[in-house]
Each structure stands twice: as C-alpha cells, then as structure tokens.
C-alpha positions in Angstrom: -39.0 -9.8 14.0 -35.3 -10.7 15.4 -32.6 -9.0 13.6 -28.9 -10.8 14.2 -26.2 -8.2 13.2 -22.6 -9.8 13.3 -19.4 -8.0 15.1 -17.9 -5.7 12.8 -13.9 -6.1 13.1 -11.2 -3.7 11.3 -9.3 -5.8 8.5 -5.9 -4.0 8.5 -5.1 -5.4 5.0 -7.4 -4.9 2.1 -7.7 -6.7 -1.0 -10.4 -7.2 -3.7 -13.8 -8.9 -4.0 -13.0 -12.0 -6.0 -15.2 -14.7 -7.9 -14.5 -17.3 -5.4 -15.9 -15.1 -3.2 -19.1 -14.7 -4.6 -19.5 -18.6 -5.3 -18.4 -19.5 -1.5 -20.1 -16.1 0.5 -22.5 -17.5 2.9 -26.5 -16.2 1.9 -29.8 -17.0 4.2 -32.2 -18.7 2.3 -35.4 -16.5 1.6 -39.0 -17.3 2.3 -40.9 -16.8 -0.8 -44.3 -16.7 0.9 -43.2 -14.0 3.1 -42.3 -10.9 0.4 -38.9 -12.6 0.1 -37.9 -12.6 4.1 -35.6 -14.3 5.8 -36.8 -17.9 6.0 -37.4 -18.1 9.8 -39.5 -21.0 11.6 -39.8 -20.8 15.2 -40.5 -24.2 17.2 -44.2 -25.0 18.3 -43.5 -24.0 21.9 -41.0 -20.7 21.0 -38.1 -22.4 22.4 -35.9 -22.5 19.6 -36.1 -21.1 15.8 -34.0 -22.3 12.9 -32.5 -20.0 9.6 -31.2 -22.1 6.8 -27.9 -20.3 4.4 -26.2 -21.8 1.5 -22.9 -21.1 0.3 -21.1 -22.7 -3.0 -18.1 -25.0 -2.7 -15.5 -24.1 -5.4 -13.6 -26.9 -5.0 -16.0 -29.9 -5.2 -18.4 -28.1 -7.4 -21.4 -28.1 -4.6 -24.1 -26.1 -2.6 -23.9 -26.5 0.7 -26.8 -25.5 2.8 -26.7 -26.1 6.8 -30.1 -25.5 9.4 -28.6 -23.0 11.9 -30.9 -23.7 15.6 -30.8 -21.1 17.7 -32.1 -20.5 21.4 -34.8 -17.6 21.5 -34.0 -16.6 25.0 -30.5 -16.2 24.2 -30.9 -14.6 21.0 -33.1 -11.9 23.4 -30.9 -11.9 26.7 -28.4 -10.7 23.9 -30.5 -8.4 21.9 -31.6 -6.8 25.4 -28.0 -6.3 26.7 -26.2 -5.1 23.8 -24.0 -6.7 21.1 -20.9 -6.1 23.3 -22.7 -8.8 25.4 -23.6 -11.2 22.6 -22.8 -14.8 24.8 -25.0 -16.7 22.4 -24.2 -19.3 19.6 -26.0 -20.9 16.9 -26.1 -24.8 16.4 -25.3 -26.0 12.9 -27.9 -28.9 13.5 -27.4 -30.3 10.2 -25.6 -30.1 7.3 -25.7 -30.9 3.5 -24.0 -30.7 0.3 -24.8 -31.5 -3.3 -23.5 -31.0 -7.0 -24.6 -27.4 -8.4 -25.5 -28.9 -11.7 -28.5 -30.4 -10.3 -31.9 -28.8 -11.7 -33.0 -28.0 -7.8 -29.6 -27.2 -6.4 -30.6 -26.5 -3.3 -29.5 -29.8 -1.7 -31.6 -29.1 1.6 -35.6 -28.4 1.8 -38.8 -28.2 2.8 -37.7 -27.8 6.6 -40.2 -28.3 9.3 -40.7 -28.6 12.7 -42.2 -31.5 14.6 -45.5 -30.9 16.7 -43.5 -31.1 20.1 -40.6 -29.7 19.0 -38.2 -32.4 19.2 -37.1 -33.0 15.7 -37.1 -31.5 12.4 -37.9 -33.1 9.5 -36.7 -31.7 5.8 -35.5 -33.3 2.5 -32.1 -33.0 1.4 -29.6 -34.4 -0.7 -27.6 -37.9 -0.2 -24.7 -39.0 -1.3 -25.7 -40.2 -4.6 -27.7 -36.8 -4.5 -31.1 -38.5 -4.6 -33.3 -36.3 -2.7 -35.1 -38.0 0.6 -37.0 -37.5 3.6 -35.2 -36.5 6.9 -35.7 -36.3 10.3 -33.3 -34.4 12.4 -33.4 -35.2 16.7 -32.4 -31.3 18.3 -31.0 -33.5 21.7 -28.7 -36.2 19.6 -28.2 -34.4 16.6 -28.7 -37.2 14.4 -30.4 -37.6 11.3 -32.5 -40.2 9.7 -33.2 -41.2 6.8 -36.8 -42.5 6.7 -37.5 -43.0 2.4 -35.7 -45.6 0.6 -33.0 -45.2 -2.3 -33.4 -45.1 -5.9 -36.7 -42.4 -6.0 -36.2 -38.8 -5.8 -38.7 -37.4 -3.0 -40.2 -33.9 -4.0 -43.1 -33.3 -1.3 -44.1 -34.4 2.4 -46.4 -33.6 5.1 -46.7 -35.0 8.5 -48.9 -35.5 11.3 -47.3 -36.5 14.4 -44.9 -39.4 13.2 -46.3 -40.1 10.3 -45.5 -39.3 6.9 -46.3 -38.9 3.7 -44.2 -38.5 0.7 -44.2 -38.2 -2.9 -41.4 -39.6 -5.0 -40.3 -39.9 -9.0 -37.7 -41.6 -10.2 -34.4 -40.3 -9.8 -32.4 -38.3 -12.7 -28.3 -38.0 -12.5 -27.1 -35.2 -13.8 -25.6 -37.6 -16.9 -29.3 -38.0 -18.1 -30.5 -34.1 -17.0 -28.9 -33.0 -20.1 -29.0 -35.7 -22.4 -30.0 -34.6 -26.3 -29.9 -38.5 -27.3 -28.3 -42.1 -26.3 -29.5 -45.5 -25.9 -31.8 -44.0 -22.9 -34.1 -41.7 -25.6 -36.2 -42.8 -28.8 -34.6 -41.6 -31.7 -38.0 -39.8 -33.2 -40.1 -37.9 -30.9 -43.9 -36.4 -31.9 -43.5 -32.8 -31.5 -46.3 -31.5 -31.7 -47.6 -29.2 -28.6 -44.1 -29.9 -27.1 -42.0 -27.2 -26.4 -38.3 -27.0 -27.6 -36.5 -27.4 -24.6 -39.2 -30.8 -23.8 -38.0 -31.9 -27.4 -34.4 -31.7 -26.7 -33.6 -32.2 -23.1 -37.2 -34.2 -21.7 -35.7 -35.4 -18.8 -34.7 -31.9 -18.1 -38.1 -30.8 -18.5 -39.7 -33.2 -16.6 -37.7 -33.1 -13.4 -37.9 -28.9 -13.7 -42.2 -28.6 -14.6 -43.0 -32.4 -13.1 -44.1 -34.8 -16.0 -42.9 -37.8 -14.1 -45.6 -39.9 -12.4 -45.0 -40.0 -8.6 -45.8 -42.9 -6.4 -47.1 -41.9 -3.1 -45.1 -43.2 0.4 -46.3 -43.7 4.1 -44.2 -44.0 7.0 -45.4 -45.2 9.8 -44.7 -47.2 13.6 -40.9 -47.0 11.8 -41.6 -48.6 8.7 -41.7 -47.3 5.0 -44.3 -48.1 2.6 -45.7 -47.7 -1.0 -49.4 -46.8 -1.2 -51.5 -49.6 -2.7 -54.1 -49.3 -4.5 -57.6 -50.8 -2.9 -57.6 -54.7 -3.8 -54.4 -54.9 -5.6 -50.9 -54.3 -5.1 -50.4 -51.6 -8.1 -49.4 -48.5 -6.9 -50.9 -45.1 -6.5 -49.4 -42.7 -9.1 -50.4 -39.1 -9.2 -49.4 -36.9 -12.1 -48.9 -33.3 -12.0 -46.8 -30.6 -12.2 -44.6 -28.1 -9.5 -47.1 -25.6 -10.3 -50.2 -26.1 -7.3 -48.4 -29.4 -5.8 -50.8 -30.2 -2.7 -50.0 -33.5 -0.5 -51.9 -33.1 3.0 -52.1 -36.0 6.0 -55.1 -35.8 7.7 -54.1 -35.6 11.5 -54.6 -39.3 12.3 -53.0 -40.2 9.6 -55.8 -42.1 7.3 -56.4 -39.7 4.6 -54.1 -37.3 2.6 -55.7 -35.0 0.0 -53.3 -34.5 -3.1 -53.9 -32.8 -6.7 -53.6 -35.0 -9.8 -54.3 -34.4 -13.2 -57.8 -34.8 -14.4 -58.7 -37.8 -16.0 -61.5 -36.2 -17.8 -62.0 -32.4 -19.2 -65.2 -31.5 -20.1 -65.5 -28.6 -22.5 -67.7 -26.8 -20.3 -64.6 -26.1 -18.5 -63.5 -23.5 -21.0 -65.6 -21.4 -19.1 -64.1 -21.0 -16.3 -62.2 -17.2 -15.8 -58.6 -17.1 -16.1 -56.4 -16.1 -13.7 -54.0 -15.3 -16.5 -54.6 -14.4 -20.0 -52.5 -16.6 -21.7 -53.4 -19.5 -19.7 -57.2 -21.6 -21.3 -58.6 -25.1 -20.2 -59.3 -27.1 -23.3 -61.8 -30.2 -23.1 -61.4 -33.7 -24.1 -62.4 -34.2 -27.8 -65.4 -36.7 -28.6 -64.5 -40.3 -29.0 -60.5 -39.0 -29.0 -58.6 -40.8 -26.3 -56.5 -38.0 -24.3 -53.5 -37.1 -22.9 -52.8 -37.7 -19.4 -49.5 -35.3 -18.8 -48.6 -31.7 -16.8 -50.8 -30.0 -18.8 -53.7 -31.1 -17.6 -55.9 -29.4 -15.4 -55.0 -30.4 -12.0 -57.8 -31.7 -9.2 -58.1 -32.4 -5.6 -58.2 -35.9 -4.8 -59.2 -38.1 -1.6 -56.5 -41.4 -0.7 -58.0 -43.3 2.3 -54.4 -44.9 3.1 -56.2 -47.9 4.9 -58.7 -49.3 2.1 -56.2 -47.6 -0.7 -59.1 -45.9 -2.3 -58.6 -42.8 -4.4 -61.5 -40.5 -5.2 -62.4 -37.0 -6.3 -63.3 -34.3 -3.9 -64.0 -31.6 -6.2 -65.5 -32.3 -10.3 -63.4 -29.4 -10.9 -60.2 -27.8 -12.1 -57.5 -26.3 -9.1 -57.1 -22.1 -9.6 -53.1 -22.8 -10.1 -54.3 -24.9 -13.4 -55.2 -21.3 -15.1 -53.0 -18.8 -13.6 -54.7 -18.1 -9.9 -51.6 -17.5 -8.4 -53.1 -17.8 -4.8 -52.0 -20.5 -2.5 -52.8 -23.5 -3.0 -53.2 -25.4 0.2 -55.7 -28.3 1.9 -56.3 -27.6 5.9 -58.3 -30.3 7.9 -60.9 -30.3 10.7 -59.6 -31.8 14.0 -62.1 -34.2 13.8 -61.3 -35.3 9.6 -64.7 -34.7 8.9 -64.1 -31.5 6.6 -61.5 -30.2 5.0 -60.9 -26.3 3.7 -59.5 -26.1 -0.2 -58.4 -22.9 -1.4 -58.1 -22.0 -4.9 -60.8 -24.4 -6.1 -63.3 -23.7 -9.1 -66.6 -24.5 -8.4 -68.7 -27.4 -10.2 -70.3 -26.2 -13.3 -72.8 -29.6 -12.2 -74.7 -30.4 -9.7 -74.1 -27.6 -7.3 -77.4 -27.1 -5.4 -77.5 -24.3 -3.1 -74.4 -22.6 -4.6 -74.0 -19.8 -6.7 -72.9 -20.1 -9.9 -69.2 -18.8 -10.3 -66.5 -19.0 -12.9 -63.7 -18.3 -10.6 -62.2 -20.1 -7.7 -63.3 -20.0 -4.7 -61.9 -20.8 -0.8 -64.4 -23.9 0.0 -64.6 -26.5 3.0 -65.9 -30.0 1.6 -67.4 -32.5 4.4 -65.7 -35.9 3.8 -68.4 -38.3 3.9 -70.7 -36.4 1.6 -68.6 -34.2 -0.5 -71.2 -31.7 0.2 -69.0 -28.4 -1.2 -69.4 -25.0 1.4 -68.4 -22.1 -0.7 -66.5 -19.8 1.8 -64.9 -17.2 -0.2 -64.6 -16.3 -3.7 -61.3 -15.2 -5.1 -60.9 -11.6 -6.6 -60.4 -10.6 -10.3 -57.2 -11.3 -11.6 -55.7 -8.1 -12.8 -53.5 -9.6 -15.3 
C-alpha cells in the first residue's frame, strides 16, 4: 500500500473552521469493495496509478471530482528518499463538475484502465449534466466522448476498444423533484408503491432503476443501439442498481447482463433468503404480471451480431433476495464459458446437481447452458 503524506507548513495566523470549508475541502473518493479504502487503481503494466477526490463548489452549486495520475516510480524514488526529497507531481488528467442536486452527485465514475494502459475510460457528467461514456488518452490528455446525448449512461464494460453501455433516459433536476405538472398523470395506483415512488417517481426511478435501459455498442469508432434479431426494436433490459451486471465478452460478441424475469414461478418461493425481510413471490395463474424493479432479476445472454437475447440461468440472481455477495460475470479466454457468482440454482432440470436453495458460484458453458456448480454461498446470518 502507498501512503502520500502532504508537507506540513506552520500557518502564523489562525482562524476558524468554517462551512465553506467543509463544502469546498478536498476528500479522496473511497473504494467500497475494498473495507472503504482509498479508491486506488494501478495501470495494467504498474506504470502509473490514478486516485480520484471531490471537493464542493460553493459558488456554482457543484461537485467537482478530478482523476489525479501519478508515476509509481516517482511516488517510490520519493517514498525511499524522504519527504524532504519529494520531486514528484501528480497529473490532474481530467477534470469534472456537476450540480449537487443531482440524485448521483458524483459527476465522475466508474473509472478504468485500458488493457495497455494508454487511456482511461470513466463516465462523467457533461455540460447539460447528462451522464456519458469517456475515454481519457494519458499522452494528449484529451477526452472523448464516445455515447450520444439525450440518454443518461449508468453502466459499461470494455474489452479492448470496444464498449458496451447501458443508458436511460435522462432526468433534469426540474423533473427529479416534481410532485405533479403536465409531465405526471394526475391519479396514480398505489398500491405496493412506496410513498416516496408515489410522490416523487422520477426520483425513485433514477435512485432504485425503474427506467428501461437500451443497451449501446461502440465499436471501429462508431456508436450504436443494440437491435433486436430481425428487427430494428431495441434491446431494453429492466432492473434495478441493486446486482446491475453488463459484461463484454473479450472479442466483443457477447455481453451477459441481468434483467428482470419475465416469468416467476411459485416454486421460487423456496429459495433461502439472504435477508429476512426480503421473499420471491410467483406469478399468479392466468394474471398478467408486472414487469418493474421488483422483480427477480436474471442472467441473460446478448449475441451483439445476430441481436439474440436468451437466458443463461432459469433462475433468480442472489442480489434479488438479499445475498449481499458480488455480483459479477467473468469469461473464459476462449468465450466458451462463463463463471456467475451469486446465482440460485434451477429448481428444474438440473441433472447431476445437487439440489440447493441458496446461491451458488457457477460456470455455464455457452453453447449448452450446461450449469457447473463451483461453490455454494454460506448462510446468511441476517
């Protein structure tokens, strides 16, 4: 671990620790899958590692948040001679400010390093504070843009130079807290809605994810909307924030992503419960149900070249009832199989596996969906 203490200087005058100095000190940004760490992500080849802070801006009502890129062997020629010999600078690669009403006010994200090194990729904030894909060059320093206005992007993966995205429409921060207006139907069903869904939905949607999201490629420089196979409808996936997966196979063809179920059978509500107010309720007879973010979420196949979507697992995601392990989908070099974690087992037509009601760590081969159980999760303790 690298530890960066700053110069400590004697300030001859003193005065107090004001409000504006609270909204406008400087903070690192945390990794949350790392007991709350500094967020630290060293390049591919150990070169260079990047740190990200934030810091309000009283004046224009924004966060700012910059990517700091720093040079490992100057961070350690320093370390090793002592801080009186500190001849090292961080780069502020790049740079990016949004309003703080916003529900994610963070205005930069998701920041990643390229395969060789070379670039960075990360979503952040425009102007109109539509949130989009980036890609930042370490030699020029210049960013690109590489989704299209008017969609809000909330996920990516890469392989190589190729994307994949997800995006939802984008919400100003007029609509974000909007009780009523021309926008909103006067009367509203409430039931199973919560209060704050009732009152402020676009709110609630852009916080928990009720918003369908169309799926993106970008590739050999051009931008493009998934298609579904012999049409020109797009693919939407629906979800929530809660076990989000979008992963690009290394070529490129397939991505796996979680959607909600399309059908629940009640033999679901057998599954264990990674929390115990969470439950899985199935689809009643002859009822037609409701596709939204409560659903049970489940993996899902896109081949990007015939626009085919499929299932990978007949089964509910571990996130869906409270498993809170990751939730993550890691292919073979080959894209023959790919490992799922946090993924119940089929209650159906699982010869050769043992009959589990809790998720499991699984590798599924592609062409066969043939399901490899690797490693079943422990009890909850909740």
């Amino acid at each position: 671990m690298v530890i960066l203490l700053p110069a400590v200087y004697i300030v001859q005058a003193q005065r107090y620790f004001t409000v504006r100095d609270s909204i406008e000190k400087t903070v690192f940004v945390n990794d949350p899958l790392n007991s709350g760490e500094v967020e630290t992500r060293f390049s591919p080849d150990g070169r260079h590692f990047f740190v990200r802070t934030t810091r309000g801006i009283l004046r224009t009502n924004q966060v700012e948040s910059t990517i700091w890129l720093f040079d490992s062997a100057a961070v350690m020629n320093a370390l090793k001679m002592g801080q009186a010999s500190v001849g090292f600078r961080p780069r502020a690669l790049v740079t990016v400010a949004a309003s703080s009403n916003l529900v994610r006010a963070d205005p930069l994200e998701q920041a990643r390093w390229a395969a060789d090194g070379e670039s960075i990729s990360f979503i952040g904030r425009n102007r109109n504070s539509e949130r989009h894909l980036f890609v930042v060059n370490l030699k020029s320093g210049q960013s690109r843009q590489l989704s299209r206005d008017g969609r809000d992007v909330i996920s990516y993966d890469r392989a190589g130079n190729s994307f994949i995205f997800a995006t939802i429409p984008f919400v100003s921060e007029s609509r974000l807290y909007q009780s009523g207006g021309p926008e909103l139907p006067d009367i509203h069903q409430g039931t199973g809605k919560s209060i704050l869904g009732l009152l402020y939905p676009d709110w609630e949607d852009a916080t928990f994810g009720g918003a369908s999201r169309d799926v993106w490629v970008f590739r050999n420089g051009k931008t493009k909307r998934v298609a579904e196979r012999g049409g020109s409808a797009p693919i939407s996936i629906l979800g929530s924030t809660r076990g989000e997966v979008l992963s690009l196979s290394p070529s490129g063809r397939y991505a796996i992503v979680t959607s909600a179920s399309a059908r629940v059978p009640a033999a679901w509500e057998s599954y264990e419960m990674g929390f115990r107010f969470s439950s899985i309720v199935g689809d009643k007879p002859g009822v037609k149900p409701v596709i939204d973010r409560q659903r049970p979420l489940q993996y899902n196949l896109i081949d990007l070249q015939s626009g085919r979507i499929s299932l990978l697992i007949d089964a509910p995601v571990g996130s869906t009832t409270g498993f809170a392990h990751v939730q993550k989908a890691l292919w073979s070099a080959n894209e023959k199989e790919v490992v799922l974690t946090n993924a119940y087992l089929p209650l159906e037509g699982t010869v050769g596996l043992q009959l589990s009601k809790r998720p499991w760590v699984v590798a599924v081969d592609i062409g066969t969906r043939k399901i490899t159980a690797i490693k079943e999760l422990p009890v909850s303790t909740e």
